[in-house]
C-alpha positions as CSV (number, residue, x, y, z in Angstrom):
1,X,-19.5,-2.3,-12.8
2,X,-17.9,-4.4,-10.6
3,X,-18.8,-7.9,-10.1
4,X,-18.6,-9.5,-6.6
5,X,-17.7,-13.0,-8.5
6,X,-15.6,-12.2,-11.3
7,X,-15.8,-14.0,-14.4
8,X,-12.3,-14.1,-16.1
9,X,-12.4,-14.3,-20.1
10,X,-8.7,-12.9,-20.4
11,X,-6.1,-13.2,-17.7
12,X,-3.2,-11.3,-18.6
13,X,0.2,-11.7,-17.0
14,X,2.7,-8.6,-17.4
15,X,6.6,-9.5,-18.2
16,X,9.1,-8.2,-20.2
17,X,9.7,-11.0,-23.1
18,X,13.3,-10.7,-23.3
19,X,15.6,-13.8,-22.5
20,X,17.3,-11.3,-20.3
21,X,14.6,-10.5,-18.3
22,X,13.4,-14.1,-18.1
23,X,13.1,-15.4,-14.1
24,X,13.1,-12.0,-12.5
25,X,10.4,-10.5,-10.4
26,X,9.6,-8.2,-12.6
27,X,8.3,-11.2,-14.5
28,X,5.8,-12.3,-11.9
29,X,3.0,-12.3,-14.3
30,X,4.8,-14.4,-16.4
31,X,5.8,-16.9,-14.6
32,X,1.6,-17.2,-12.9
33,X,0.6,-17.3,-16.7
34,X,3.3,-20.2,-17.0
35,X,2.2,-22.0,-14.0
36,X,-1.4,-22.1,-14.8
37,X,-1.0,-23.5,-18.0
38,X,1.1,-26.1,-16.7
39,X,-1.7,-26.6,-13.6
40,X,-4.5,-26.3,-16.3
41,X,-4.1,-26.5,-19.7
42,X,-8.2,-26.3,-20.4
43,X,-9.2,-22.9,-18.5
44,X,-11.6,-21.5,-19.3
45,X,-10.6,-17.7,-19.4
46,X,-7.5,-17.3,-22.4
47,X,-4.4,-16.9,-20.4
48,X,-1.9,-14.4,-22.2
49,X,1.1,-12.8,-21.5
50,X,2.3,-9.6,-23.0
51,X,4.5,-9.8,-26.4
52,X,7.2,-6.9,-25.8
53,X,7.6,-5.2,-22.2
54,X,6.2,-4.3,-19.2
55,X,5.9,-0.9,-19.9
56,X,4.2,-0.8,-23.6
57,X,1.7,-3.5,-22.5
58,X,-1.3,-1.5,-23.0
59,X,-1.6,-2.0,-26.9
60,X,-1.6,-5.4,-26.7
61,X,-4.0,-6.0,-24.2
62,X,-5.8,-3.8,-26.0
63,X,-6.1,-5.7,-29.2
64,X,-6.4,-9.3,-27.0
65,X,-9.4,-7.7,-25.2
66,X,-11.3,-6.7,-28.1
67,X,-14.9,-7.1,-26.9
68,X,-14.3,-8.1,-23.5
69,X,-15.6,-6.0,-20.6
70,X,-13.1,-4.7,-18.4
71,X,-14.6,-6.6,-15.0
72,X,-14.4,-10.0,-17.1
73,X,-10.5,-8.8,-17.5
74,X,-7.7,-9.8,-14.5
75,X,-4.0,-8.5,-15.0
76,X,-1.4,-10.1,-13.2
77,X,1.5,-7.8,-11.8
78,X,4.5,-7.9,-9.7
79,X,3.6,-5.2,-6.8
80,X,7.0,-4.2,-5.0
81,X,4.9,-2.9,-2.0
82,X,3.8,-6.4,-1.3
83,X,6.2,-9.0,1.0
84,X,6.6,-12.0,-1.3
85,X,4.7,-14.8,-0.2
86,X,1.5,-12.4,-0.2
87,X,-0.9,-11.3,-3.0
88,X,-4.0,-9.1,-3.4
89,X,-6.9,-9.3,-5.5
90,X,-8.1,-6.3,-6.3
91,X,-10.5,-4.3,-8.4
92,X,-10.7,-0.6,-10.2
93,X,-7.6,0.7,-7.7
94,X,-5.0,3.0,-9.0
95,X,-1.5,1.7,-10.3
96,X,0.3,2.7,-7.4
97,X,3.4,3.4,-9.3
98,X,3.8,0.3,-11.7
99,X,4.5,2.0,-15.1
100,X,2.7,-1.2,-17.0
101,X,-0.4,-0.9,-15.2
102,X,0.0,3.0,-15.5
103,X,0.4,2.0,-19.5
104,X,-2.7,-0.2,-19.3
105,X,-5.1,2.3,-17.5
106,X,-3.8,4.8,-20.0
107,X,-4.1,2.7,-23.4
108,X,-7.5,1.2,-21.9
109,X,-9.1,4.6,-20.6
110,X,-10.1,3.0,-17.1
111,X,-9.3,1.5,-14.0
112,X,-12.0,-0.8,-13.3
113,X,-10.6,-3.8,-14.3
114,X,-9.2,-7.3,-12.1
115,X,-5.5,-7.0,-10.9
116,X,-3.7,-10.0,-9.1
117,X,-1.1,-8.1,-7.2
118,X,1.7,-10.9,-6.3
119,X,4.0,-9.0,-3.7
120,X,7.8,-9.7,-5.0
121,X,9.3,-7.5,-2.1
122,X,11.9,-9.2,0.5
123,X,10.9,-10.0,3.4
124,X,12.2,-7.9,6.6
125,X,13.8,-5.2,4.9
126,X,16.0,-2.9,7.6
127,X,16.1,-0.1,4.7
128,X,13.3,-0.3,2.4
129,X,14.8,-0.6,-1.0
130,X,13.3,1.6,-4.2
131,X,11.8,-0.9,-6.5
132,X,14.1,-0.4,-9.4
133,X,16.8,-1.9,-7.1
134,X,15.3,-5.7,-7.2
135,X,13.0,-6.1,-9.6
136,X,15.2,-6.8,-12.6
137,X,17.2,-9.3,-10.3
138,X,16.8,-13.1,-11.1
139,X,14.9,-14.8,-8.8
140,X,16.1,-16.8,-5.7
141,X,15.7,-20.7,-5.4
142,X,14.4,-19.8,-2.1
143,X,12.1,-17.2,-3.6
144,X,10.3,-19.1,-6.4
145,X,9.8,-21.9,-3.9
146,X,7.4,-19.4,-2.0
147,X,5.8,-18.1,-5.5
148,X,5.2,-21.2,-6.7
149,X,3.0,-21.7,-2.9
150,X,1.3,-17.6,-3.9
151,X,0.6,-19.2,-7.4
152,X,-1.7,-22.3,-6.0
153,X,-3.6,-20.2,-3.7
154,X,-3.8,-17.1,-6.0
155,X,-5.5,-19.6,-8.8
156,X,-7.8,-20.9,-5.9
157,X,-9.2,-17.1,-5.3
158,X,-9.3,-16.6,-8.8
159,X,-11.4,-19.7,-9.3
160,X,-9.7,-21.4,-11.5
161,X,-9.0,-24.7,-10.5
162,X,-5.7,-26.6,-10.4
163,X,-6.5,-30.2,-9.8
């Protein structure tokens, strides 16, 4: 059931945890784990990110959420059909093509969990580019200036504070 004021216990950021991979927007989740720890150490909800990739995250946060309800449960996702610089919070939606969350909804048997949906795609695009394109390219200067701004306000809706 879902909750009109979530209560996080496990935020989970999806990344591939490979030095290759390490900066890229695929790595969005990541990188908000990283950031929140830095902002606040003492959260209350267990911040995790996912040990091997993107992809086979699902039997992982499977094990981590062992006796945690899925609407106490946030995932944290790059979402290439979001302009960077924006972000959506959403609850028990569909994966819209993002194989981890796809593996996640699969390994977990539902959809009605939290997803933070940080949008990694560039700005004014004349020809909108297939996601596989970007997403494994390392992130701009420019760029992770205007993460780092979706990061603050993203752990202000989630409620957890940063000050």
């Amino acid at each position: 059931m879902k909750s009109s004021k979530p209560k996080f216990k496990l935020i989970f950021g999806l990344g591939n945890n490979d030095p290759q991979y390490q900066n890229t927007y695929h790595n969005v989740g990541f990188l908000t784990i990283d950031y929140l720890e830095k902002k606040q150490p003492g959260a209350d909800a267990k911040l995790l990110k996912n040990p091997g990739y993107v992809n086979e995250a699902g039997k992982y946060l499977k094990k981590a959420a062992k006796g945690i309800k899925p609407e106490n449960l946030l995932v944290i996702q790059d979402d290439s059909d979001i302009t960077i610089g924006e972000y959506k919070l959403v609850f028990g939606r569909g994966a819209a093509g993002h194989h981890g969350v796809e593996n996640i909804m699969a390994v977990l048997k539902t959809q009605n969990f939290w997803r933070l949906r940080i949008g990694i795609r560039p700005p004014q695009e004349k020809i909108r580019q297939k996601a596989e394109k970007f997403v494994l390219k390392k992130i701009s200067p420019a760029h992770q200036k205007i993460l780092n701004e979706v990061f603050e306000k993203a752990a202000l809706a989630i409620k957890i504070p940063i000050f």
